[in-house]
N, C-alpha and C positions, 0 to 999 in steps of 0.2 A: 697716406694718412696726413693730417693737418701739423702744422708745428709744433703743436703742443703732446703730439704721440712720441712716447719714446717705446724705441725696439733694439734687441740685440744689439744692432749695428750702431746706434746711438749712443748707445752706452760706451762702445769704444772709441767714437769721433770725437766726443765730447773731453776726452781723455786729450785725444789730438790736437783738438784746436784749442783747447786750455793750455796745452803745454805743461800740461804735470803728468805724462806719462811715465810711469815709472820706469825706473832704469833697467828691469829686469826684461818688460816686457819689448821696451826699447832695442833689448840685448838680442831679444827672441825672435823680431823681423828684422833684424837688420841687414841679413844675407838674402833676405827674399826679394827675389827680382820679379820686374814687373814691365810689361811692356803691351803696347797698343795693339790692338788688333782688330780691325775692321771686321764685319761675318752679313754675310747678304742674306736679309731679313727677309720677309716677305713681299715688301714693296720698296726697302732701300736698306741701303747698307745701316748696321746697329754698329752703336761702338761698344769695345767690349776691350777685356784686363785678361792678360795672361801671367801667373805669377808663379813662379820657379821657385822649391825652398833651395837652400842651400845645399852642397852634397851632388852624389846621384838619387834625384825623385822617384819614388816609389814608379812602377809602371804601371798606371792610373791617373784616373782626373775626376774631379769634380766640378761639375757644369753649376754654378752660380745663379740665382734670377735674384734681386734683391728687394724688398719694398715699395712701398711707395702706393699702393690702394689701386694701381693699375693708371693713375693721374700725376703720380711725381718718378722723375727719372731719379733715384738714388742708386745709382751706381758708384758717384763720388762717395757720397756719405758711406760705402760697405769696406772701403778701403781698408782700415786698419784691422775690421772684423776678417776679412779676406785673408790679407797676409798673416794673420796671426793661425788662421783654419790650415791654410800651408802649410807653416813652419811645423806644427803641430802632427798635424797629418802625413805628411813626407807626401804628399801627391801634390800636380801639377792643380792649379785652379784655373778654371775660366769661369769670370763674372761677366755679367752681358745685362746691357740693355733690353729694351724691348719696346715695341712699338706703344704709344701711352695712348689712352683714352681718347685726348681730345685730337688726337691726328684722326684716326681709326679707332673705331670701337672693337668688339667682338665680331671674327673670330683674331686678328691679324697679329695679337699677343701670345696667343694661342700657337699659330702658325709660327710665326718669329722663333716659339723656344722651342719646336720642332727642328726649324732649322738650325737654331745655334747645337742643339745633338746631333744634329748630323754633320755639322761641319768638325765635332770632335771624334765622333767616327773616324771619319777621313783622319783624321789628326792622327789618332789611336793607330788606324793601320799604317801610317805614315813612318810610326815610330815603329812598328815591329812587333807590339805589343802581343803576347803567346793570349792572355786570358782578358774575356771583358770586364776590365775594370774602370766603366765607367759608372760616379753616382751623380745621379741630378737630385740637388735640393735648392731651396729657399725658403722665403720669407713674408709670409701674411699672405700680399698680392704675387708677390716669387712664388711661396707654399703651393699656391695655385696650379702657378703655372709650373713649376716643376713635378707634382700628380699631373696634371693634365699632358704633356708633354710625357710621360709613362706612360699615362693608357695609348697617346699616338704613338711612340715608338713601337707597344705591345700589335697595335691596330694596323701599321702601315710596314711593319718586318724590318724593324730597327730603326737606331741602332741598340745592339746590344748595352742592358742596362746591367750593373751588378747592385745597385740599391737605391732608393730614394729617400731622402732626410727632407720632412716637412717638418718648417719650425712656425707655430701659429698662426698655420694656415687659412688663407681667407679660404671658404670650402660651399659654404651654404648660402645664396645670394638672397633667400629667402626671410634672414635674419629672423630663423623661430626657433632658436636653441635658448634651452632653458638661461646658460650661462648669460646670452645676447640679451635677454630681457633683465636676467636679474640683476645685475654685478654690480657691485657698492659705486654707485655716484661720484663716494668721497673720494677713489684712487684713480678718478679719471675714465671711466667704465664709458660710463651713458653720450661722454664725449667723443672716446671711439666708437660707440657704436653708433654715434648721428654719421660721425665721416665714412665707414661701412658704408652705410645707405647711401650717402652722396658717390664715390668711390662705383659703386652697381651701377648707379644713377649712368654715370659717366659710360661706365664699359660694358654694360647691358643697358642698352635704349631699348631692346625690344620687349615685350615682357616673353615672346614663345622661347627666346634662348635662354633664359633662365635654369628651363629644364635640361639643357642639355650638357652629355655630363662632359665637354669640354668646357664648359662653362662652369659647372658645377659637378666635381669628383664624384660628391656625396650625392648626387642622383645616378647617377655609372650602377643599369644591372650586369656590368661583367667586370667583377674586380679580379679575375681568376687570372693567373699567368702573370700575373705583376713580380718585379723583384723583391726584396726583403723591404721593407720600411721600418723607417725608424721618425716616430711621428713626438714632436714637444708641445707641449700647451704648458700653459701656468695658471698657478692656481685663482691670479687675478685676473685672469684675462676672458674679454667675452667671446673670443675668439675659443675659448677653451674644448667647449661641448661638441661643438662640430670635427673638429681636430679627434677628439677621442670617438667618435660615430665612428668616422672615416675609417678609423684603426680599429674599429672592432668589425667592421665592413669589410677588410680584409684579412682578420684573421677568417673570419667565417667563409673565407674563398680560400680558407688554404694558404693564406700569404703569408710567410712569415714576417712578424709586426713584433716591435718594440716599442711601448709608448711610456712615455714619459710627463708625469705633472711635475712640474718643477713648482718650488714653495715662495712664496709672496715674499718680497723684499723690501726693506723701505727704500723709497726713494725722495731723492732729492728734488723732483718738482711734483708736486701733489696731481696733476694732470697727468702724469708719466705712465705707460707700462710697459710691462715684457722688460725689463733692462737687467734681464737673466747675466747677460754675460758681463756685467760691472764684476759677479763675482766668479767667473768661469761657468758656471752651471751646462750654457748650451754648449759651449765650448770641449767641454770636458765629456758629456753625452755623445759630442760627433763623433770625437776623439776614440772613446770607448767602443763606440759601433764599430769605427772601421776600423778600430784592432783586431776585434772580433771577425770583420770579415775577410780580414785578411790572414787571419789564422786560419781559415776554413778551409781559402783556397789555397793555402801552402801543405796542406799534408794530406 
């Protein structure tokens, strides 16, 4: 998205690079480690964050893809959001790169978060691990490609998923969701959705793959066999409509679906959206999921 979008992940950089993090949350990553880690992409090596909470880590991980409209590599910018999903979570994180737009277009983003689950496979059996607990989620253009990266693990025989967390998901390249057209101007709306179009523009040059639901989830007729989701939108966001299609697309296959509108916030730059987690909100939804799904598979 253009600079003037703020998302989850925003919300907590901006904490960062101001230097008024408060001391709590300060307190709350401070044991989470974090270290480099190369993963061979489709056409060349991505770089990608492995982040350890403190303790013994739950035995699980969460595959990371982060923003960015498919045209900005914000993997820096998820930083604080990342360690803080850690600490939070007690699972192991991997955030990753992925091939951007103007390298490659579609499919090679696509491919890339293929392979970054499978190099956590490997990981998972690496470690020992009895049950799959593996979740892929992300963010807008992440949101994407971590559903899309689900129907390919479902399609190509792993790896084994235990849930996907889509947080305002880019989903419909079609940009004809009631939200996409209407959303108030005044919080920033009609700005993200010009950078959407652009964003497509980039990573769909053709117009045939538009259709296709590695491209687009919310065209996919086989949502069947997918893991649990847990799908966010907000109430300001024009990203919102398609976000909840998707998740009513999957309940209707059977999938168990948790969606969540999260409620409009002010915020401090009048352009800004989604900057849910200034107060916890997405944070706290992840959070709750995967207690929840971790209570499942303990008894």
């Amino acid at each position: 998205m253009d600079s003037k979008s703020c998302n989850a992940e925003d919300a907590m950089v901006q904490e960062q690079r101001e230097d008024d993090m408060p001391d709590s949350l300060k307190r709350e990553i401070a044991d989470v480690k974090m270290r480099a880690q190369a993963i061979k992409g489709e056409h060349r090596e991505l770089d990608a964050r492995l982040y350890t909470p403190a303790g013994k880590p739950a035995e699980g991980m969460i595959i990371y893809f982060p923003g960015g409209g498919f045209v900005k590599d914000e993997l820096e910018m998820s930083d604080i959001f990342v360690r803080v999903l850690a600490a939070r979570s007690g699972y192991i994180v991997l955030a990753s790169s992925y091939t951007l737009a103007s390298e490659k277009p579609f499919p090679s983003a696509a491919e890339d978060a293929h392979a970054v689950l499978a190099w956590a496979g490997r990981f998972s059996k690496r470690k020992g691990w009895k049950q799959a607990r593996l979740i892929v989620a992300g963010l807008e253009a992440g949101g994407n490609l971590a559903a899309v990266a689900t129907l390919m693990a479902r399609d190509r025989g792993g790896p084994a998923l235990a849930a996907q967390i889509l947080m305002m998901p880019m989903l419909d390249p079609g940009l004809s969701s009631c939200s996409m057209r209407t959303v108030a101007a005044a919080n920033g709306g009609m700005g993200a959705a010009y950078a959407c179009a652009q964003s497509y523009r980039g990573y769909l040059p053709h117009a045939i793959d538009r259709a296709h639901p590695y491209a687009s989830p919310l065209q996919s007729s086989r949502t069947k066999g997918l893991p649990p989701a847990l799908i966010l939108s907000a109430d300001d966001d024009p990203l919102r409509d398609e976000a909840e299609q998707y998740g009513a697309k999957l309940l209707a296959s059977g999938v168990a679906t948790t969606m969540r509108r999260l409620p409009p916030i002010a915020l401090d730059v009048p352009d800004a959206r989604c900057c849910c987690a200034r107060q916890g909100n997405v944070l706290d939804e992840i959070t709750a999921f995967i207690a929840g799904l971790n209570a499942q598979q303990n008894t």
